[in-house]
N, C-alpha and C positions, 0 to 999 in steps of 0.2 A: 504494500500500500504506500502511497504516495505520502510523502511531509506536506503536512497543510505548512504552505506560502504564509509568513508573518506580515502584515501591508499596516502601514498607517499612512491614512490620508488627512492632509492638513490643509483643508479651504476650509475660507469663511462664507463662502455660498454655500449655503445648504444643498440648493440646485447638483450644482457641479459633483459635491460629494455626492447625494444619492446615488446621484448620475451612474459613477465612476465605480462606486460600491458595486451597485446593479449588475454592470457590465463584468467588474471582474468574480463575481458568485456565479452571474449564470455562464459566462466560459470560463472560467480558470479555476475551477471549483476543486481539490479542500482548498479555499484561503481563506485567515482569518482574519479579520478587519479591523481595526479602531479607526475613529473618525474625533478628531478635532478642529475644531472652527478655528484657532489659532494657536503658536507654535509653543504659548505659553500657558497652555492646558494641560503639557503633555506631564504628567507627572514622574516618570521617572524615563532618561533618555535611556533604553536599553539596547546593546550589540546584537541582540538576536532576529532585528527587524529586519526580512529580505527586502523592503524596497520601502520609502519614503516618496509619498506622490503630494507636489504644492504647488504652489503657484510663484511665480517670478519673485514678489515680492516678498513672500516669504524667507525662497531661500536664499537672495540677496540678504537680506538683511538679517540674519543669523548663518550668514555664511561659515564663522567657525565652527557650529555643529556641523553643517553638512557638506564640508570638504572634505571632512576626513570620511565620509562615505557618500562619497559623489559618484561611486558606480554604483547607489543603493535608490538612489537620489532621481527621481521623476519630475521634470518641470514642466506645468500646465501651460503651454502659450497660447495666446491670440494669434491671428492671422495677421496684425500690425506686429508682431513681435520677430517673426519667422528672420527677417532679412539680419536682423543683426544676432540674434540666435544661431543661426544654424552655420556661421563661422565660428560661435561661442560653444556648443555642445555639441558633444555625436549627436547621431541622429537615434542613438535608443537610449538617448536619456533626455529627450522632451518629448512633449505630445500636443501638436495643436489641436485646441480643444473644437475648432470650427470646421475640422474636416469632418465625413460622412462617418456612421457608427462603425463602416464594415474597414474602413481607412484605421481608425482608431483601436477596432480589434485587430489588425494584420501587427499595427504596433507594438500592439501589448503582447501576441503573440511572439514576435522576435525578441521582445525583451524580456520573456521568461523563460525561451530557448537560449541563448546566449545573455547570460552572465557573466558581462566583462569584467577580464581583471584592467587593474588601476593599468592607464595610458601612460607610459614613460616620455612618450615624444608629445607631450599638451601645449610647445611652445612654440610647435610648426615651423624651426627653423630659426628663428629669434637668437641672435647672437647674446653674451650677457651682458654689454653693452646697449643694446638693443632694450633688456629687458628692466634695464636701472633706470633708463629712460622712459620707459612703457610704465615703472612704479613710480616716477616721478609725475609726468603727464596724467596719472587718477587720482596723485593725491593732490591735484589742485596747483602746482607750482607750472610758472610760466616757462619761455623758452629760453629767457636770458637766466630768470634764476637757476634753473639746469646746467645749463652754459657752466655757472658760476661753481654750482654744487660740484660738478663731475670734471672741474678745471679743461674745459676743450668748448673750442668757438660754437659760436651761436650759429653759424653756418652747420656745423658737424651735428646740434641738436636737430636743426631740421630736416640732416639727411635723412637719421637715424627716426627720424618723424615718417619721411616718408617712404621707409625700407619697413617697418612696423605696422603703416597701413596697407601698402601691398603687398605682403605675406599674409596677412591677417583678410586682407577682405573689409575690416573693417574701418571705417570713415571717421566717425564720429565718437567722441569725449565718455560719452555715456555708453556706445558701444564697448571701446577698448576697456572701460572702466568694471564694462559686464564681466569682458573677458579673465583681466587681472584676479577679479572675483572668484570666478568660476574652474581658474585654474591654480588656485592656488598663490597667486605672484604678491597679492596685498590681500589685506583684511580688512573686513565694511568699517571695522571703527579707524585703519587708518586715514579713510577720506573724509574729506572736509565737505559736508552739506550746506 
């Protein structure tokens, strides 16, 4: 017999959890479920959970719980989310919540057939140069403070600006900022809101 699957889902839409409940009892059945509306319900954070399903903002912002199990780690996106996400996470650790139901089970199906282990290469080629710069740029500091920090011209900051957006895919402040996040490079209370 099969190990019932351990899942906690953490939205504050009721909606979305049922939803998401529903879907994984009636295919993916033994699992067992708890359901919290937010991420400070949870009463005791326990290792035994195979998979943690929430939403962006959730795990943005308790990202120190859920880096350290970001292959366990399910993020709900919107269909405005998709472009700057899906250079930020594999592809079976989100789930856009706007695609079709039979879209949504093919997801969930690969994600409880493959159980990846931790990604060594999460920095896509990012020199560490590269990547002092990439933690400087989320936490808020300009191009000359940079400059100034990492002693090398303000020209060299920009290159390193634009070697960082084209390997990455990603454009924008709040993009890269996801990514820093999500791979481990900074921690949500290092940046400045």
């Amino acid at each position: 017999m099969r190990r019932s699957k351990q899942i906690v889902i953490i939205l504050n839409d009721t909606l979305q959890s049922v939803g998401l409940q529903s879907l994984l009892v009636d295919y993916f059945s033994p699992v067992s479920i708890t359901c919290y509306q937010s991420f400070n319900e949870i009463e005791e954070k326990k290792d035994n959970i195979d998979f943690y399903f929430t939403d962006t903002d959730t795990f943005v912002l308790n990202s120190d719980f859920f880096m350290p199990r970001k292959n366990k780690s399910i993020v709900l996106t919107h269909a405005g989310y998709i472009r700057e996400t899906q250079n930020v996470l594999s592809v079976n650790l989100h789930i856009n919540i706007r695609q079709s139901q039979e879209f949504i089970i093919e997801q969930l199906k690969l994600l409880f057939q493959t159980e990846q282990p931790n990604n060594p290469d999460s920095t896509k080629g990012l020199s560490s140069r590269e990547i002092d710069v990439l933690q400087l740029i989320v936490k808020g500091i300009t191009n000359k403070e940079i400059a100034d920090k990492l002693n090398i011209s303000l020209n060299t900051v920009l290159s390193h600006r634009k070697n960082i957006t084209s390997k990455l895919g990603i454009k924008t402040v709040s993009g890269l900022t996801y990514y820093a996040i999500m791979n481990g490079l900074v921690s949500a209370n290092d940046i400045e809101l």
